[in-house]
C-alpha positions in Angstrom: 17.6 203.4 249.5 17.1 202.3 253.1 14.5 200.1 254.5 12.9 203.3 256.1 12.8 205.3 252.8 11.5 202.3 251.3 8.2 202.0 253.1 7.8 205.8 253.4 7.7 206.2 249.8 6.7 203.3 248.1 3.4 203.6 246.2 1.2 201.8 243.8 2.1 202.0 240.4 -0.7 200.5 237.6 1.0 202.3 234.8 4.3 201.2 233.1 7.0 201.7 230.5 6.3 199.7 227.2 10.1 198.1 228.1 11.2 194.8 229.7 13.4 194.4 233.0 16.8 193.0 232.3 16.9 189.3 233.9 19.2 190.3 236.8 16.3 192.8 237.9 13.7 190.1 237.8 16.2 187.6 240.1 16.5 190.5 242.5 12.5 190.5 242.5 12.0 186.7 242.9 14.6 186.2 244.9 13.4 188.8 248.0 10.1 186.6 247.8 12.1 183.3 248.3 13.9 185.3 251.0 10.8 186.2 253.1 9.6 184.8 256.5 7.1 182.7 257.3 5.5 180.7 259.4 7.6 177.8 260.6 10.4 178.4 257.7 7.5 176.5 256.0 7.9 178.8 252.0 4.7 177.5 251.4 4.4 179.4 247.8 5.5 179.1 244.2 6.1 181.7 241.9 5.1 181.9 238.3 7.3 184.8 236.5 5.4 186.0 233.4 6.9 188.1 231.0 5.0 187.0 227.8 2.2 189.8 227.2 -0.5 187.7 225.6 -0.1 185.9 229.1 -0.4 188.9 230.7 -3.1 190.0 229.1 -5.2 186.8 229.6 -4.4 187.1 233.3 -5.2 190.7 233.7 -8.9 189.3 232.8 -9.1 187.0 235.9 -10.1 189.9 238.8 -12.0 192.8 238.2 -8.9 195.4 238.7 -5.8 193.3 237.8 -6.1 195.1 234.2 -2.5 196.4 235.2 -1.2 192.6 234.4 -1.5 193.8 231.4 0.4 196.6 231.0 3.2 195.2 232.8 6.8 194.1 231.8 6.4 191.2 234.8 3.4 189.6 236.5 4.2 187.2 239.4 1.4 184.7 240.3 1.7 183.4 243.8 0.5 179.7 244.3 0.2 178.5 247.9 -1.7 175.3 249.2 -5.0 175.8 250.0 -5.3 178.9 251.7 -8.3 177.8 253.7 -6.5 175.3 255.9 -4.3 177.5 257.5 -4.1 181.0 258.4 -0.9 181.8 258.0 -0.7 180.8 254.5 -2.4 183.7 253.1 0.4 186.0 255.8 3.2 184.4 254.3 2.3 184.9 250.8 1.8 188.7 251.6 5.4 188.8 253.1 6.4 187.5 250.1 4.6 189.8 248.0 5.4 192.9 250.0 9.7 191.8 250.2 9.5 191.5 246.5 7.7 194.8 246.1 10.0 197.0 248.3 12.9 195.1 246.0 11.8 196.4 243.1 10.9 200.0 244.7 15.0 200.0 245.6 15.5 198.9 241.7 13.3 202.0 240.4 10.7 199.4 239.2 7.1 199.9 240.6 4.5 197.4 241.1 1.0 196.7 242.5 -0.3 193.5 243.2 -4.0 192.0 241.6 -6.1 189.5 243.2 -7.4 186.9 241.1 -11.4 186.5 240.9 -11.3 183.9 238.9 -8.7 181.4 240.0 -10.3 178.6 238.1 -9.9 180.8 234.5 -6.2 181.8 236.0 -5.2 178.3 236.4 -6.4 177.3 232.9 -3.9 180.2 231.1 -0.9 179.4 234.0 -1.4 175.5 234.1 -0.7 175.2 237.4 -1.0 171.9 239.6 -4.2 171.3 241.4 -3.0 171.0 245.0 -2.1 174.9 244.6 -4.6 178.1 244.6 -4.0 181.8 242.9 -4.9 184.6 245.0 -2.5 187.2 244.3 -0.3 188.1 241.4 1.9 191.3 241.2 2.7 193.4 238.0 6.3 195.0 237.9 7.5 197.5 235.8 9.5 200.9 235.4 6.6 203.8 235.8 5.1 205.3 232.9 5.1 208.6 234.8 9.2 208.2 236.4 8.2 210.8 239.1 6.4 208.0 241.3 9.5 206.7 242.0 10.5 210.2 243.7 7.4 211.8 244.7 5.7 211.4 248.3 2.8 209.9 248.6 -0.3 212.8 248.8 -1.4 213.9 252.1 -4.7 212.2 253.6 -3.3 209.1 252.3 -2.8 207.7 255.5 -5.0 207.3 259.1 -2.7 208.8 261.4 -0.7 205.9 263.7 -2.4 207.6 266.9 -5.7 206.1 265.1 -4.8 202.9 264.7 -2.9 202.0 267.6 -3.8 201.3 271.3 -1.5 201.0 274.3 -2.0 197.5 276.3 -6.0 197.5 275.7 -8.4 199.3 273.6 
């Protein structure tokens, strides 16, 4: 699948296969992450890759609709410094979340990422380090209903680009 074909078709998938991943899917996964831009080169983010469900589960509990953590065969919590003190922080961690997504799209394995409401609760069940914050975690899996992966997205899903964009000033 192309790069165009990727983003054209990609979706959000909250519903998943009772199966795991096999370990060379999930490096592809974590690996587009680590390979994403940001600013400065900095790779300000960690990645916690959470495949046990009782983890899951606890995690799915932490924003009001992450409950797909649950159901998935992989969650991925992104930790970043303090996204408060600079602006880009909160960018790059969406470049990394949306490379890893479009890696799994090419891999037949859907996703959809969660944000974290309660990052204090989240960091109690992940034991993560102080100096780092939980926004965002994505759940990966193959889609309980396989035709995501082939259908288009419905109509009226999208403003139309000549909405959105302006040419040299509003």
């Amino acid at each position: 699948m192309n790069v165009s074909d990727a983003i054209r078709l990609k979706r959000a998938v909250r519903e998943f296969k009772p199966e795991p991943l096999p370990a060379e899917t999930i490096d592809a996964i974590l690996n587009a992450g680590r390979r994403s831009q940001s600013s400065k080169n900095s790779q300000p983010w960690h990645f916690i890759a959470i495949t046990d469900k009782t983890v899951l589960k606890r995690l799915s509990e932490c924003g009001e609709w992450a409950g797909h953590l649950a159901g998935a065969a992989l969650g991925v919590a992104i930790l970043t410094p303090d996204p408060t003190a600079k602006f880009q922080t909160m960018f790059d961690a969406g470049q990394a979340a949306a490379f890893m997504q479009l890696a799994a799209w090419e891999l037949g394995v859907g996703s959809c990422p969660a944000s974290i409401y309660e990052p204090e609760k989240a960091r109690q069940i992940l034991e993560f380090p102080a100096e780092l914050w939980l926004c965002i975690a994505l759940s990966f899996g193959y889609p309980a209903d396989s035709r995501s992966l082939s259908r288009l997205p419905q109509k009226g899903g999208r403003v139309d680009l000549k909405e959105i964009v302006h040419w040299n000033h509003w």
